[in-house]
C-alpha positions as CSV (number, residue, x, y, z in Angstrom):
1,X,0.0,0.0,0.0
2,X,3.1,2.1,0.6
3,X,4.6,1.9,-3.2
4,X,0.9,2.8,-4.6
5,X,0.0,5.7,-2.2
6,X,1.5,8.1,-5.5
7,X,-1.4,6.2,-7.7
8,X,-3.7,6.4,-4.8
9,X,-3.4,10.1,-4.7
10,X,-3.7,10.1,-8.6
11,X,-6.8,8.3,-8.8
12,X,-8.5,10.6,-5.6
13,X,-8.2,14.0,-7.3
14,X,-9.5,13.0,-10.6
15,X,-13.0,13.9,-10.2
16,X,-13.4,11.4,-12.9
17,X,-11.9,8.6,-11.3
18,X,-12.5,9.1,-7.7
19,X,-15.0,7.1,-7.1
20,X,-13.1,3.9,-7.8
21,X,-10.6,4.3,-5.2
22,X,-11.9,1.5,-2.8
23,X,-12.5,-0.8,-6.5
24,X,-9.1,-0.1,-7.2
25,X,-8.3,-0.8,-3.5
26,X,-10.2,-2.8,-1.3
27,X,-8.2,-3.3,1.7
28,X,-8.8,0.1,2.7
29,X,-12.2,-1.4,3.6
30,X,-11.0,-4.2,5.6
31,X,-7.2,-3.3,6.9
32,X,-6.8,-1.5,10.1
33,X,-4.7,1.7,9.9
34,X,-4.6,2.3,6.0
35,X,-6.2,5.7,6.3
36,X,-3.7,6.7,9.0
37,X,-0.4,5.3,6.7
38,X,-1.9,7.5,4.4
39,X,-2.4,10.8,6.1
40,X,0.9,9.9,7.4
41,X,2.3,9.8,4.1
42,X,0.8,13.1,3.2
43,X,1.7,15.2,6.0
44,X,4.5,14.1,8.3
45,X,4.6,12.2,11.8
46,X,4.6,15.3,13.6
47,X,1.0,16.8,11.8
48,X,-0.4,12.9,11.8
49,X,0.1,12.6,16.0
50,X,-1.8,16.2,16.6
51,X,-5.0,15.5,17.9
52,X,-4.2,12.3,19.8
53,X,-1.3,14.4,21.7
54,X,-2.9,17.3,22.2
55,X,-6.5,16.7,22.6
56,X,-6.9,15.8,26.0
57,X,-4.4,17.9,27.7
58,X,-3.9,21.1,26.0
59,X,-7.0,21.6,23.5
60,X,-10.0,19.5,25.5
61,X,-9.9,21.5,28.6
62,X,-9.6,25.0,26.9
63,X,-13.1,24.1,24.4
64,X,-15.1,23.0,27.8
65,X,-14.0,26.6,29.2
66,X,-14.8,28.9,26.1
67,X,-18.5,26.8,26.0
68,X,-18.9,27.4,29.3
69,X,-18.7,31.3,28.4
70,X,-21.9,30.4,25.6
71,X,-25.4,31.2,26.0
72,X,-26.5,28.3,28.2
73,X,-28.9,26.1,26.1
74,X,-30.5,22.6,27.1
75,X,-28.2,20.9,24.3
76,X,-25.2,22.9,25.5
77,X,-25.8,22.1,28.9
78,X,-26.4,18.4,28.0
79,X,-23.1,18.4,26.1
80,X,-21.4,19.8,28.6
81,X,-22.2,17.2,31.2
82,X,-21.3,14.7,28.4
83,X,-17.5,16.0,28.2
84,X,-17.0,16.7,31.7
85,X,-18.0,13.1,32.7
86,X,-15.6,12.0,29.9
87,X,-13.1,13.7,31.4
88,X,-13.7,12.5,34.5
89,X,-13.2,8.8,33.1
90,X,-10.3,10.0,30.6
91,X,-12.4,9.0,27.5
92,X,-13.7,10.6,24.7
93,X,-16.8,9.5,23.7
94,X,-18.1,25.5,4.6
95,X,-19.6,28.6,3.3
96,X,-23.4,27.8,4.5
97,X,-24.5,30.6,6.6
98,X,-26.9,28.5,8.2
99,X,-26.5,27.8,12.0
100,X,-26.7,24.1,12.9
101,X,-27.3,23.0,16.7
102,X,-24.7,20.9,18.4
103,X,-27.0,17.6,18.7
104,X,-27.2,18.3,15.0
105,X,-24.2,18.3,14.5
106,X,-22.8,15.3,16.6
107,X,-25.4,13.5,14.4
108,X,-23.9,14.4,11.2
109,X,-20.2,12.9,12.6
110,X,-20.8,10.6,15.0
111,X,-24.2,7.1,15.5
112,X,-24.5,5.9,18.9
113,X,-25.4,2.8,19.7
114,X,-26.7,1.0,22.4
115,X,-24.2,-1.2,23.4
116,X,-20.8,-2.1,24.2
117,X,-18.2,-0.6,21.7
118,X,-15.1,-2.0,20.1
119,X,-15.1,-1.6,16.8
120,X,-15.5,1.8,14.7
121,X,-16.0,2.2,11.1
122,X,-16.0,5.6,9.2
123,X,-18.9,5.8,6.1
124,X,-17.5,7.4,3.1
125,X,-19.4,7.0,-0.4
126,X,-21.8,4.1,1.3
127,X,-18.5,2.1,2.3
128,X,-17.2,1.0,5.7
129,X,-13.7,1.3,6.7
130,X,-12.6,-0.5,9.3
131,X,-10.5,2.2,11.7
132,X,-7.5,1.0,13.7
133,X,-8.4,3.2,16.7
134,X,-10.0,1.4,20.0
135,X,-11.2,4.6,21.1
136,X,-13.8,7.6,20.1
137,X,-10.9,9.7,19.6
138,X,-8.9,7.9,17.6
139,X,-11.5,7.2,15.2
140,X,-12.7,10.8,14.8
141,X,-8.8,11.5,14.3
142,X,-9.2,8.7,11.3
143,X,-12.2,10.2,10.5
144,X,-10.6,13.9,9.9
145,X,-8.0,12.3,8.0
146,X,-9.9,10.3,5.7
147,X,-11.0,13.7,4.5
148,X,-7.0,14.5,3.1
149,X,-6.5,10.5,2.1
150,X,-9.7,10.5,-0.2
151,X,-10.0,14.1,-1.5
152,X,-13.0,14.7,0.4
153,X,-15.2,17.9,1.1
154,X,-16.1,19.2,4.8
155,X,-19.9,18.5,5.5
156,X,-21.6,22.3,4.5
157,X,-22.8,22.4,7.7
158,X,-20.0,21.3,9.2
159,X,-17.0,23.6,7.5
160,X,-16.4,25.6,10.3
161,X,-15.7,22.8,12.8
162,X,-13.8,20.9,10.5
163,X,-11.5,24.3,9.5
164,X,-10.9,24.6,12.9
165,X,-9.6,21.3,13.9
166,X,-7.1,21.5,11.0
167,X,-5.7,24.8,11.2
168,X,-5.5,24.6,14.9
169,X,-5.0,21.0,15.8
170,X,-3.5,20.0,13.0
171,X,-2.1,23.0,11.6
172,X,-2.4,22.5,7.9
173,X,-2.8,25.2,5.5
174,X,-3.1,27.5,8.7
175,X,-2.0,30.3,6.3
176,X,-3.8,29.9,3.2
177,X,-6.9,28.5,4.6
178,X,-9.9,30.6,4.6
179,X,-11.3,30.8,7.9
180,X,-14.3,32.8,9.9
181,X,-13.5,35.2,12.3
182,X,-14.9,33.4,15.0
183,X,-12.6,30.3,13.6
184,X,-9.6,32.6,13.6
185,X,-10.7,34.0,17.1
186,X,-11.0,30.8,18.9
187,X,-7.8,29.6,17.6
188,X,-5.8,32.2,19.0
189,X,-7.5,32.1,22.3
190,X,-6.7,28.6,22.3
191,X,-3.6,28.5,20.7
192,X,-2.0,31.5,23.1
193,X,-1.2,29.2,26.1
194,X,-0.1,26.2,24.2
């Protein structure tokens, strides 16, 4: 998978070939850790470890203070409770204008369901990949990158969020990257003690 990665690449930003990436190569449906060798291969060791690094220690902490700051809503609230209990057990469960609602939101990136969880897929183009990660972070961390590896968009709704993970958790394209002011403001509030 290494010594086709250059092809790989090829074949996901040719809009009219891109859609026969997991044809062409399968494995990334059933192979552990393919979409992290990837993003690996793209960006670097230093980018690819980012979020499971940092998250809990320098950039979890500072998002449950700045929401704490919000306009207290019943979803807020309930989210809120949600992260601080994770905390607590050290786990971690575009141009629209339109605003979306955090429950709306965690529904467009994340299904629940009711039972015991040890396996995490990621959905992309009505396939399952199988993610390496034994955690809820480490499969959101595949899931961000599987957005580089296949040449993907950030959900409408979602282009703000997503912008701000990678310019400030990731730090790609922090300088070319078109971001909101509130995206720009958050990141340096975050950013100014790390």
């Amino acid at each position: 998978m290494k010594m086709t990665f250059q092809h790989r690449q090829d074949l996901v930003h040719d809009p009219q070939r891109s859609t026969d990436v997991f044809k062409t190569f399968p494995r990334f449906l059933d192979v552990k850790g393919l979409v992290n060798q990837d993003f690996l291969l793209l960006f670097g060791a230093e980018t690819a470890s980012k979020m499971l690094e940092k998250w809990d220690t320098s950039f979890k902490p500072k998002i449950i203070k700045e929401a704490k700051q919000l306009t207290p809503t019943t979803e807020l609230c309930r989210l809120l409770k949600a992260a601080e209990k994770l905390a607590e057990n050290d786990e971690m469960a575009g141009r629209k204008r339109t605003k979306i609602s955090p429950s709306d939101a965690m529904d467009k990136i994340v299904h629940f369901h009711k039972k015991a969880i040890d396996t995490f897929y990621i959905a992309v183009d009505k396939q399952l990949i199988l993610c390496q990660a034994t955690s809820s972070l480490g499969a959101f961390d595949e899931l961000f990158k599987s957005h580089y590896v296949f040449n993907l968009s950030y959900d409408e709704s979602l282009v703000h969020f997503y912008t701000f993970l990678q310019t400030t958790v990731y730090y790609i394209d922090v300088t070319t990257t078109d971001e909101s002011p509130r995206v720009r403001e958050l990141r340096a509030k975050l950013l100014n003690d790390i």
